[in-house]
C-alpha positions, -999 to +999 in steps of 0.1 A: +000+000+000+011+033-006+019+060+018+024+098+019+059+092+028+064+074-005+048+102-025+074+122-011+101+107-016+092+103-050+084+139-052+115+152-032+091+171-008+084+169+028+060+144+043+038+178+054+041+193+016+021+159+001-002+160+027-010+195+028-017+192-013-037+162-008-058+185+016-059+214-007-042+235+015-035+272+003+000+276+014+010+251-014+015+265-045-008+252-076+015+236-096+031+220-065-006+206-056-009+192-094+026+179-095+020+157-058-017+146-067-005+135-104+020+113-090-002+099-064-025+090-085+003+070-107+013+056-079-021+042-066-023+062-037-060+060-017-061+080+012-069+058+046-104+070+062-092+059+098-058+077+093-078+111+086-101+100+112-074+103+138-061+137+124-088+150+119-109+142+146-140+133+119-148+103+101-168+117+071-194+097+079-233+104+081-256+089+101-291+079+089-324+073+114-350+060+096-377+041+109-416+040+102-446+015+109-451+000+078-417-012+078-414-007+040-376+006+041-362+023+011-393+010-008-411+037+007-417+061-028-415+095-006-386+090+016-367+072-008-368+100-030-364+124+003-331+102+010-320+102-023-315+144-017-299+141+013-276+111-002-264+132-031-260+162-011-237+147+016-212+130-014-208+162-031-194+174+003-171+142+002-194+122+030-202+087+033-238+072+049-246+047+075-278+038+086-285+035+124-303+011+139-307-012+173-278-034+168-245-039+154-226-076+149-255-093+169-255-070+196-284-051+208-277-014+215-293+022+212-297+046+186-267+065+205-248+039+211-249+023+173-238+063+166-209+063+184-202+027+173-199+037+137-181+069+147-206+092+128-202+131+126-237+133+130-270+119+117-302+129+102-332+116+117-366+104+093-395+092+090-399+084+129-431+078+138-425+083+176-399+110+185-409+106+218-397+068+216-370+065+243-342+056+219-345+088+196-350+109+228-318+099+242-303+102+206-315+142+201-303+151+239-268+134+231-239+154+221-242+136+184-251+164+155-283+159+146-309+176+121-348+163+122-374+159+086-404+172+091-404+172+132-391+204+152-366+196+181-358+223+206-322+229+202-319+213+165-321+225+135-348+210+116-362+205+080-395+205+072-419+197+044-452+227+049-476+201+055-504+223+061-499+247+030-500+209+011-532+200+024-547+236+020-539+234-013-553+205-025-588+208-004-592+243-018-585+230-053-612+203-044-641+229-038-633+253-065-638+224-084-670+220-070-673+192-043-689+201-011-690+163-002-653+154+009-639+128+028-604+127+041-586+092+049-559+103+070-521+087+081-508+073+112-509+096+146-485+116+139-471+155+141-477+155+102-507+139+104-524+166+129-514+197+107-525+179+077-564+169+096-559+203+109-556+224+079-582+203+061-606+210+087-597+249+089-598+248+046-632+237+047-646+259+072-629+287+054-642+275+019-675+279+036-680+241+034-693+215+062-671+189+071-692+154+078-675+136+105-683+104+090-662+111+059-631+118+082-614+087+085-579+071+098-557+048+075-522+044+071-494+058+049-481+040+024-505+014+030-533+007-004-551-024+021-566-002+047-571+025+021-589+002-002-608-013+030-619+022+040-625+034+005-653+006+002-669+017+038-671+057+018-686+042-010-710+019+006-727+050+027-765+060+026-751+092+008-713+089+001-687+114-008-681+131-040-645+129-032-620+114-017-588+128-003-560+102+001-531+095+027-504+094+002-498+085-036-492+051-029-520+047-006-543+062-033-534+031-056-557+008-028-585+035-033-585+032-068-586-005-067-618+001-044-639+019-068-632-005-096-642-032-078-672-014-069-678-007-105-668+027-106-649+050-125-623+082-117-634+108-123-669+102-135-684+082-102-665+097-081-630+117-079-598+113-056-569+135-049-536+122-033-505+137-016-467+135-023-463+133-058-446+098-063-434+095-100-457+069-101-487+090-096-477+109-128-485+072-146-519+064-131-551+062-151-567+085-149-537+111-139-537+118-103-544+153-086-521+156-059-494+179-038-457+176-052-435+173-022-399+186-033-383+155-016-350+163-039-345+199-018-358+182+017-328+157+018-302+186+002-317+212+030-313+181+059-277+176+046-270+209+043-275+217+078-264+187+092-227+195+073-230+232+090-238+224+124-207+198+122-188+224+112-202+248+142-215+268+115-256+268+128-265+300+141-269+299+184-305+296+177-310+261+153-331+273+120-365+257+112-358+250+068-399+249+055-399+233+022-425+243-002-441+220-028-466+224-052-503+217-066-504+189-100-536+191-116-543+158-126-576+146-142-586+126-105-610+155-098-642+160-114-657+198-121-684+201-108-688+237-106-705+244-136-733+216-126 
């Protein structure tokens, strides 16, 4: 294996010199810089993580909490794509991912303890259902970097998606075009879940429409079983909905499944709406109307300030980053307006 020491001798330079080029250093001149990486790079040099750990005193290395109850993993469309942000974000800035979890070679241990296992710089922390879950608690009171997605943590920054801007838009958009009838099936108990029933519930009443209690239903995210089950209890009321919010994309494709067993069709029978905007949902037939998270700038925003406050670059009081998405006008939605 190659070591600094034998770029320099083949340089005839100082130990210091090659490693203050490899570094990019500014008191080493350009050509010097070109000259020492050009003939590491001949020689097959690869710099030794654990090495620059020690001098350094960080390991490059992000941390990644993700944990939700459907247990779908990096199957789930949203925070896949959410991930994939923060994932291209943090190699651009020349760090590696791990993800955390309870154990490590067999062994059980805590969120904390699998960080400082793995020697993270700091970890981003999504998709959990329960931040008041012991293990995450300990995690965000630790002395670990951490930044939250879509959950505010006092004392860290956070980044989050504006949830109840989303939902206004898309109920809004539902009664211009119309429908007084509307039934929402919403997510898991959850932070993001209350804003979203909250803003729904505040839309309507400001859109001068009642909300029927019996339209208002829970489901899950990213789950098309209970939304299909529930879907068939709307539809199968004395005087059903005219349309039907959804948890999620995904979820929606349950609901859809629901009114064509039922012998219905989108938008004609009855019209649905859904939330994220999952590539898929750009495929569906009839197009779906939904709310385009922009999961790409949620993971780069989380990565972002996860980098600075490693760096002790977050201001003393932790900043609160509010995503905005936007409003994709399918063909999901009937118009009734002009009926």
């Amino acid at each position: 294996m190659v070591s600094i020491k034998d770029i320099a001798s083949v340089c005839g330079v100082s130990i210091a010199t090659v490693s203050k080029a490899l570094n990019n250093h500014s008191d080493v001149s350009s050509s010097t810089k070109a000259f020492i990486r050009e003939t590491a790079k001949e020689m097959g040099y690869l710099p030794n993580s654990q090495a620059r750990a020690l001098k350094t005193n960080r390991t490059y290395n992000l941390g990644v909490l993700f944990v939700e109850r459907a247990s779908s993993g990096l199957t789930h469309s949203h925070f896949a794509a959410v991930l994939n942000g923060f994932k291209n974000e943090a190699e651009a800035n020349g760090y590696d991912i791990t993800f955390i979890n309870r154990s490590a070679g067999g062994s059980a241990m805590t969120y904390y303890e699998h960080c400082i296992f793995r020697g993270v710089d700091g970890v981003v922390i999504a998709c959990v259902d329960d931040f008041e879950d012991e293990g995450v608690t300990e995690l965000l009171k630790s002395s670990v970097p951490s930044v939250t997605i879509d959950y505010v943590s006092s004392g860290r920054p956070a980044v989050v998606s504006d949830n109840s801007h989303g939902m206004k838009m898309i109920t809004e958009y539902v009664c211009r075009m119309g429908h007084r009838k509307v039934a929402y099936i919403y997510g898991d108990a959850s932070k993001v879940t209350s804003i979203r029933l909250e803003s729904f519930r505040s839309t309507m009443e400001s859109m001068g429409t009642e909300v029927t209690e019996e339209y208002v239903r829970q489901g899950k995210y990213h789950d098309p079983e209970s939304t299909e089950r529930i879907t068939k209890e709307l539809m199968e009321l004395k005087d059903p909905p005219t349309c039907i919010i959804m948890p999620d994309d995904f979820s929606a494709l349950g609901g859809m499944t629901a009114i064509e067993k039922l012998g219905l069709n989108i938008p004609e029978d009855i019209s649905i709406a859904g939330y994220d905007g999952i590539t898929l949902s750009r495929f569906l037939h009839p197009r779906l109307t939904t709310y385009q998270q922009d999961t790409e700038r949620i993971g780069a925003e989380a990565a972002r300030q996860l980098i600075a406050l490693i760096k002790k670059e977050i201001p003393e009081k932790p900043p609160v980053v509010t995503v905005n998405g936007c409003l994709i006008k399918g063909s999901s939605v009937k118009n009734l307006a002009g009926e």
